[in-house]
C-alpha positions in Angstrom: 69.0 -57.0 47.6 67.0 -54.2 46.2 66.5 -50.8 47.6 62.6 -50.2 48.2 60.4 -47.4 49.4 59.4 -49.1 52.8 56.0 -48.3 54.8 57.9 -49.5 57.9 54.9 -48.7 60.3 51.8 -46.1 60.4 53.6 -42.5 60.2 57.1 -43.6 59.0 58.6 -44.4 55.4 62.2 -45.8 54.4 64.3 -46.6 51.5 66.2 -49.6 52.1 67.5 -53.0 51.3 64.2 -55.8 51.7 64.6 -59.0 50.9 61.6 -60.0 48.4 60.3 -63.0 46.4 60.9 -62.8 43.3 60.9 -66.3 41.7 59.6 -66.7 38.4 57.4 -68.9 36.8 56.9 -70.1 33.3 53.8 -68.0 33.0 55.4 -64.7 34.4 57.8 -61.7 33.4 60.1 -59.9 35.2 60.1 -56.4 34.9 62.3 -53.1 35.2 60.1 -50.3 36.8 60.2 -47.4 35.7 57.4 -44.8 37.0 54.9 -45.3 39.4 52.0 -43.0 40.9 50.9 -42.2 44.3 47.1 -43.5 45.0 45.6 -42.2 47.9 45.1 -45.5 49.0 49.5 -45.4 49.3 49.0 -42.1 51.3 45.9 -43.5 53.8 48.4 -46.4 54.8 50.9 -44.0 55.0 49.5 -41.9 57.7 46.4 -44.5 59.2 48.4 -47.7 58.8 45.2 -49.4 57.9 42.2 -49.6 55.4 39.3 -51.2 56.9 40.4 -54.8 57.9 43.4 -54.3 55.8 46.0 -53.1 58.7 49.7 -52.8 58.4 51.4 -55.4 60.8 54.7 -55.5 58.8 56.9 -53.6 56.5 55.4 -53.5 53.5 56.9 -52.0 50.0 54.3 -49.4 48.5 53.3 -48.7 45.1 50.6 -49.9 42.4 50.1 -47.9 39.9 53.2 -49.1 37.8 55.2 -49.5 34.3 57.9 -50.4 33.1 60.4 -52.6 30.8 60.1 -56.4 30.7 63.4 -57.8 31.3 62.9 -61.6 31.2 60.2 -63.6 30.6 58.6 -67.3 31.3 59.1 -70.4 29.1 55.4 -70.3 28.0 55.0 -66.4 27.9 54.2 -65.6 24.0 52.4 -62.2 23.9 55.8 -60.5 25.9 59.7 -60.0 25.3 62.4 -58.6 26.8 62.4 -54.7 25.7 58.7 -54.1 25.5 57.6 -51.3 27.4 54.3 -52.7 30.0 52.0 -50.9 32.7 50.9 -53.9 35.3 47.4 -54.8 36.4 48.0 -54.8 40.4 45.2 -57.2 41.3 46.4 -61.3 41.1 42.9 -63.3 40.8 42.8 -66.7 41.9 42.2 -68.2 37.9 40.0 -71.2 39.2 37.5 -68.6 41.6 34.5 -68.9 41.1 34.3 -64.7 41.1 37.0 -64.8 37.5 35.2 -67.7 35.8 32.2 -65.1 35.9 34.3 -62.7 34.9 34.3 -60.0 37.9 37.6 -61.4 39.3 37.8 -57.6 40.8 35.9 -58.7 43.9 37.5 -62.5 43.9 38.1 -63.1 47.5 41.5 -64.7 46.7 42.6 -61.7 44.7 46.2 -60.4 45.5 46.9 -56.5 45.6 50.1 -55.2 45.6 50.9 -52.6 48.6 47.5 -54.1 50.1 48.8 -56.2 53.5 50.4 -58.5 53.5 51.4 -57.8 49.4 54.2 -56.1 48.6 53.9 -53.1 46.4 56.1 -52.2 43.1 58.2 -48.9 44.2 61.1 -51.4 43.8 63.9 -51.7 41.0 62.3 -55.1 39.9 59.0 -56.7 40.2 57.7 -60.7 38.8 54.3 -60.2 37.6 51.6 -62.6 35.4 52.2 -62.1 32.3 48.3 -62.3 31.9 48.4 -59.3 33.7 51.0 -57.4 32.3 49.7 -55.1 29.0 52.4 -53.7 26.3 52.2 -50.2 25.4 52.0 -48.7 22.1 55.2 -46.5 20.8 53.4 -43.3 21.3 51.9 -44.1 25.3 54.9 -42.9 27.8 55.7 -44.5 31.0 54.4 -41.9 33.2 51.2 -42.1 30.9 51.3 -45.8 31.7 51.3 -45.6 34.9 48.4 -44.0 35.1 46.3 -46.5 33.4 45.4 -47.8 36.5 43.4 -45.1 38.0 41.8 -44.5 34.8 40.6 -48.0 34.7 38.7 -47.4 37.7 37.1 -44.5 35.8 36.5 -47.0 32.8 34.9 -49.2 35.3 32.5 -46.6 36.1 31.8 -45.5 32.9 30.5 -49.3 31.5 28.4 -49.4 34.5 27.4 -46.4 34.1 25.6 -48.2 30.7 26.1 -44.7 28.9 24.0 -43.8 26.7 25.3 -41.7 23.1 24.5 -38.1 24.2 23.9 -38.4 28.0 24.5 -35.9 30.4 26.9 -37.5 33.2 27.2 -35.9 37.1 30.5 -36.4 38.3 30.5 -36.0 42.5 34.4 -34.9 43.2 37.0 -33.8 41.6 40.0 -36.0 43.0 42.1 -37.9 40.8 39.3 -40.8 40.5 36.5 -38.4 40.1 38.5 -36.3 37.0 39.3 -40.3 35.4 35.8 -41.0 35.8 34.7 -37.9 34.2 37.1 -38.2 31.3 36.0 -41.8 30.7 32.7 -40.7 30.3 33.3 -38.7 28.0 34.7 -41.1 25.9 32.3 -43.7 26.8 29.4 -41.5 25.0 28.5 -38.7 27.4 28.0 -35.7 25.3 29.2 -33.4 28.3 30.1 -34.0 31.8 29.6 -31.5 34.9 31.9 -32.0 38.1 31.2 -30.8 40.9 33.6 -30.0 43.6 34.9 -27.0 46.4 38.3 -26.7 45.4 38.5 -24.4 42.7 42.3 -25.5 41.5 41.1 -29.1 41.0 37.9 -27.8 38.7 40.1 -25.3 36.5 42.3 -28.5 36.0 39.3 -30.7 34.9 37.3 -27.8 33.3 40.5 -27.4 30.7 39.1 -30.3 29.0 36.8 -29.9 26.1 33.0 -31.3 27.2 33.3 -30.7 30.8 32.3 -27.8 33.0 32.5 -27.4 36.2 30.3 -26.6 39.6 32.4 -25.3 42.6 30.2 -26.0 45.5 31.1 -23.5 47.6 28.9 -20.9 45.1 26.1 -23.3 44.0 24.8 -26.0 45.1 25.3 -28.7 42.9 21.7 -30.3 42.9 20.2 -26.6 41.7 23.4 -26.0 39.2 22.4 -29.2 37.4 18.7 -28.6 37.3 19.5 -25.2 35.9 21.8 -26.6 33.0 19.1 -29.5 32.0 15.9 -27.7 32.7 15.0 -29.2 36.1 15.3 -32.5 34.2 19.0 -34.0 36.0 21.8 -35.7 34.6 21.2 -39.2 32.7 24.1 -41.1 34.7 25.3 -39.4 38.2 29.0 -40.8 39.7 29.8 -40.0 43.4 33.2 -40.2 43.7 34.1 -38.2 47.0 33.0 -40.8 49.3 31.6 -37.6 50.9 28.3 -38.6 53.6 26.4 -35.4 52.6 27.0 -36.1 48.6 25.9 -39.4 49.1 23.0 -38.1 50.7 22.4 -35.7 48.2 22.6 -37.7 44.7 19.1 -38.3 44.0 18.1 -34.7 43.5 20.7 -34.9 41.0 20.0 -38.0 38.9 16.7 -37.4 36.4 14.1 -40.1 36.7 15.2 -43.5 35.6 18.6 -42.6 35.5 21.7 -44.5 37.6 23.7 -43.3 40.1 27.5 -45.3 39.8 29.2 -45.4 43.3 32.8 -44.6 43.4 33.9 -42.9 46.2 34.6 -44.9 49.3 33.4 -43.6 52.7 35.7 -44.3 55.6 32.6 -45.3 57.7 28.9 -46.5 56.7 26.9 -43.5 55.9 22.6 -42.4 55.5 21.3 -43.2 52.0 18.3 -41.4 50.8 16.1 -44.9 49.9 12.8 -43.4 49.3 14.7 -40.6 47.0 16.4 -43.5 44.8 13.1 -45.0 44.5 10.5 -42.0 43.7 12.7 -41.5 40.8 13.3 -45.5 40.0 17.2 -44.9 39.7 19.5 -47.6 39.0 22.3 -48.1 41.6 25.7 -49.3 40.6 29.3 -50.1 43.0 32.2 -50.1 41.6 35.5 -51.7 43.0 38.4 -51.6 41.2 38.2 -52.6 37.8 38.0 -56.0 35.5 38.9 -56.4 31.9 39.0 -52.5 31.1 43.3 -52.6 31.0 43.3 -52.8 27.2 40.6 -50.7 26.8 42.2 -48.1 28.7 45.4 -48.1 26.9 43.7 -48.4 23.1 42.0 -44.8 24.3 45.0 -43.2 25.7 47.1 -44.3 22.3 44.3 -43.2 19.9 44.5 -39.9 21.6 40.8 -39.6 22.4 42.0 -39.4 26.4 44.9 -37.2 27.1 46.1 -38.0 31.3 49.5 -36.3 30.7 47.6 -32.9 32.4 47.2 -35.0 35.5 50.5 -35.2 36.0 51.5 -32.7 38.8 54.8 -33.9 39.5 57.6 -36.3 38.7 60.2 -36.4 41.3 63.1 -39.3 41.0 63.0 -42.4 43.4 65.7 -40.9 45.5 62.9 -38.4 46.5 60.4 -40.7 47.2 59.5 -40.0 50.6 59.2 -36.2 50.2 56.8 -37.3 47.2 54.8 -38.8 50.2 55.0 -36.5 52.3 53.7 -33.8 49.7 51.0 -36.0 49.1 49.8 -36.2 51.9 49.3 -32.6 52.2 46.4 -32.7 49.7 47.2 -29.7 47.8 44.6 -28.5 45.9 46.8 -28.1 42.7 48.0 -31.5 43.0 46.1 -34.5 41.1 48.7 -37.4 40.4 52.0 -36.9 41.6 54.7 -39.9 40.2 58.6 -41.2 41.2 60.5 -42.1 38.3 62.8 -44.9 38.9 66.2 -45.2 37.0 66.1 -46.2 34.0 
């Protein structure tokens, strides 16, 4: 029986023995993991026990963002063999919904999560996974760089709803771990430079490193008159709240120029004001974003061509013996701390 890091209830974490299903099926793989991040969404069931209607009435094995080594594989698996080095798409669509025939099987009703209740997470020794759903990586990607490719496919999400334009100026609301993906997918989606705006200066010098981005630290400026000031009054072309904060949300059409879009990342906790009449005096565009769909590959082809570099992200890697001080740590929110991972043995 494997040893797994254990969300036992709200407030309390163990590594121990759990007895889970691991069958496999002729379309899936078996996998060895390897490294696997801490999302905040780990850390809110950590210490809330709940996410919205998603509420922890069991113990439940945490972890999603995930690679590893393929082990075994399913009679009709083709693309996969045992040896290959793979990072894991966490969401499970329901193939025959009628959300993945149109291609959005992100918000498929059916859609299984790991470390989303009832589902198991992958901070486990060995997980069974689609292999439809599970992406090689090239000789030059690492693990821990694969196991970020799933926050940055959020950013990619945001980015191609963004519709980016060659040369526009992107807005990114929050400098978090999703806010500096989105920001750096941006970039790479066309954006010719990207401002972030956030108050914690350690998060901004980490982001503002990068070549293309500068940075706004709220607490000096407010970031509606910073980016009038570096466009000319004009705004930024696409705007991306990702802080989930009520008062940015407010705020976002005085940042936006006219007939821009404004991309929804962030998630409030509860509903929060939106400034209509301010989206529509300047026509914006309003996008949501949840999750991610068909972005995996895309996401790994930019972090191997070296166009994206995550491997500054990476705070700390602490071995899966640790894994409950990881948590612990993380859910201090330091301000020096964007993605912190456990290694698992190899």
């Amino acid at each position: 029986m494997p040893t797994s890091l254990v969300l036992e209830r709200k407030g309390e974490l163990s590594l121990r023995d759990l007895p889970l299903e691991q069958r496999m099926g002729p379309a899936d793989v078996r996998i060895a993991v390897r490294t696997v991040g801490i999302c905040g969404s780990d850390v809110h069931y950590y210490t809330h026990g709940k996410i919205g209607p998603f509420v922890v009435n069991a113990p439940m094995v945490l972890g999603h963002e995930a690679a590893g080594t393929v082990v075994e594989v399913g009679a009709e698996v083709r693309h996969l063999k045992p040896g290959d080095r793979v990072c894991m798409e966490p969401g499970i669509p329901n193939p025959a919904s009628r959300a993945a025939k149109m291609g959005i099987y992100n918000v498929d009703p059916d859609v299984t999560f790991w470390a989303t209740p009832p589902v198991h997470g992958c901070l486990t020794p060995h997980v069974v996974h689609p292999a439809a759903y599970t992406y090689r990586l090239p000789d030059n990607v690492s693990f821990a760089e694969g196991a970020m490719v799933e926050p940055f496919a959020i950013g990619m999400q945001a980015a191609l709803r963004a519709r980016i334009q060659p040369g526009d100026v992107g807005m990114v609301v929050g400098a978090g771990p999703i806010g500096m993906m989105t920001a750096l997918a941006a970039l790479a989606g066309g954006c010719a430079r990207v401002y972030v705006a956030d108050l914690a200066q350690p998060k901004l010098d980490i982001i503002g490193a990068y070549p293309g981005i500068e940075t706004i630290n709220i607490r000096g400026i407010p970031a509606a008159d910073a980016i009038a000031e570096a466009t000319g009054g004009w705004g930024a072309d696409v705007v991306f709240e990702c802080s989930g904060a009520a008062p940015a949300i407010l705020g976002l059409p005085k940042l936006a120029r006219p007939g821009g879009a404004v991309v929804l990342v962030g998630m409030p906790v509860d509903p929060v004001p939106v400034d209509i009449v301010g989206l529509q005096a300047k026509e914006l565009r309003l996008e949501t974003v949840f999750r991610y769909a068909n972005v995996y590959d895309r996401a790994i082809a930019l972090i191997a061509s070296g166009k994206v570099d995550l491997k500054p992200l990476i705070s700390l890697t602490v071995p899966f013996a640790d894994s409950i001080a990881a948590f612990d740590r993380a859910a201090e929110g330091r301000e020096t701390d964007v993605k912190i991972q456990i290694e698992l043995p190899a």
